[in-house]
N, C-alpha and C positions, 0 to 999 in steps of 0.2 A: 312168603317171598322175603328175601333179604334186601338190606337197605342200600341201596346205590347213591347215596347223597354224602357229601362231607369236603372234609379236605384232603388236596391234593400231597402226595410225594413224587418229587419229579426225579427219577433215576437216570441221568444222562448218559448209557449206558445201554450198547447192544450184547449180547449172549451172556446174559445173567442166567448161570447153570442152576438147576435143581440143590449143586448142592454150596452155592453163595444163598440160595432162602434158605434152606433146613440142613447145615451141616450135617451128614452120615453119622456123624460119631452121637448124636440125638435121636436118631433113628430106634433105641432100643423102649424108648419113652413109648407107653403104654393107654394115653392119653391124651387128645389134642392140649390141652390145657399144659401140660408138660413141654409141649415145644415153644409156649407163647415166648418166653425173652430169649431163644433163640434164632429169632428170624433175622433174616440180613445179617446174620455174627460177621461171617466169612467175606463179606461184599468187599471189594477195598476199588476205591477209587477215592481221585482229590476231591475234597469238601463234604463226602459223606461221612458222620457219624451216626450209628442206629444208635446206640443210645437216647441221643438227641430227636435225630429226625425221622422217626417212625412215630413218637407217642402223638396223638390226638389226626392221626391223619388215616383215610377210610377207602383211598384211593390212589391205583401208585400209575404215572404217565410215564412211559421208557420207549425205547429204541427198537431195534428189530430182535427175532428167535428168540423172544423172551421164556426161559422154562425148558431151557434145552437141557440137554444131559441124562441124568437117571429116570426113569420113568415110575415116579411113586406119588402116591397119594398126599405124603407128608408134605409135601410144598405147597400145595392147595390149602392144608389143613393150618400151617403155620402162620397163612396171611388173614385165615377164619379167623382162627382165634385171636388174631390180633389188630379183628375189625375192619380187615380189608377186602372187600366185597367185590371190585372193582378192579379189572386192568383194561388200560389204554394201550395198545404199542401198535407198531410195523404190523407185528408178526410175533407166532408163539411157535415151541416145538408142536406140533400135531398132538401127541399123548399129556400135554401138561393142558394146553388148553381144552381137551374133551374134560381130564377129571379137572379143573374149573368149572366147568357149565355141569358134569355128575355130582355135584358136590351144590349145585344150585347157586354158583358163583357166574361174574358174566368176562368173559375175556375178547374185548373188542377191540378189532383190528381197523385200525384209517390209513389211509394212503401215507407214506413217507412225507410228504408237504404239508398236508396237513398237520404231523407229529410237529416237523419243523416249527410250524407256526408259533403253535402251541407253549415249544418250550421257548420261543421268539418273547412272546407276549407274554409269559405266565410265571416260566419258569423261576422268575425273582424275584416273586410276590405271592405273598398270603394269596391263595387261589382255592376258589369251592367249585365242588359240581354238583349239580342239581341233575338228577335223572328221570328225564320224561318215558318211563317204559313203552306207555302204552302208545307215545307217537313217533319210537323211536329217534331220541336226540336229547343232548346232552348239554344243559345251559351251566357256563364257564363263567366264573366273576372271580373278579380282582379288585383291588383299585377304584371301583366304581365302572370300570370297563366292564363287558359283559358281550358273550359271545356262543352263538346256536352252532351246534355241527350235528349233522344226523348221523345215526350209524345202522348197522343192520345184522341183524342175527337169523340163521336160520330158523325155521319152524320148529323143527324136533329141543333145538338149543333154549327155545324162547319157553317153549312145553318144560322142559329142564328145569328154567328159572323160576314161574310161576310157581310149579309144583316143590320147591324148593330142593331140590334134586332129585337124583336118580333115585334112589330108594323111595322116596316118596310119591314121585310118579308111575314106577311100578307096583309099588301099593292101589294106586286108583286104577291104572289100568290093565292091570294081568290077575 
């Protein structure tokens, strides 16, 4: 199973497409390891730089329809290799977040208020998240502040996780 613990990147920022993670024109890269310093290239919004604000961060908090657009595996693949295990948002396209959880990644959805909260209280501060899998919920710290939210995965998604994806759970069970 993959590591759900680390620091936060907060993307403030709803319909980040498929191709603001893994620009197309990288698409021809034959290797995940080939897409790593191209994730987020394309992203533009005020205050974002990847260069900057991607390296040592393991977890990225964003808006709603995150992973909309093209429907490929490379965008899933782009935030692997570059150690990010983890998304928090609204909401995903449907096909970004299955190959998320096929890929043994977790893409978890909280209510719109509680996002709000989130980036209320976190958004401006060094922020970690610790992941309790097994009691579903997610302990937030900052600042010395520190904060539980539950979330919930399906069955088949959580089977997904464990077994560290698809490939590997149909190894054990087919």
């Amino acid at each position: 199973m993959k590591n759900f613990n680390g620091q936060v990147l907060f993307l403030d920022r709803a319909d980040i497409n498929t191709d603001e993670l893994i620009p197309a024109r990288y698409l021809t890269e034959i290797t995940k390891e080939a897409l790593k310093p191209y994730l987020l290239e394309d992203l533009k919004f005020k205050g974002f730089d990847p260069e900057k604000d991607i390296s040592g961060k393991s977890i990225i908090i964003t808006r709603s329809n995150f992973g909309c657009g093209s429907s490929r595996e490379h965008a899933p693949w782009a935030l692997e290799v570059n150690g990010i295990n983890l998304l928090i948002a609204e909401s995903y396209a449907r096909i970004f977040r299955q190959n998320m959880f096929n890929c043994g990644m977790m893409a978890v959805e909280l209510p719109a208020g509680e996002i709000d909260r989130l980036f209320a209280e976190f958004s401006d501060k060094p922020t970690i998240i610790e992941t309790d899998f097994a009691n579903n919920r997610f302990i937030i710290k900052a600042d010395g502040k520190e904060s539980e939210i539950s979330f919930s995965i399906s069955g088949f998604d959580r089977a997904l996780v464990e077994a560290g994806g698809w490939v590997d759970y149909a190894d054990k069970n087919y």
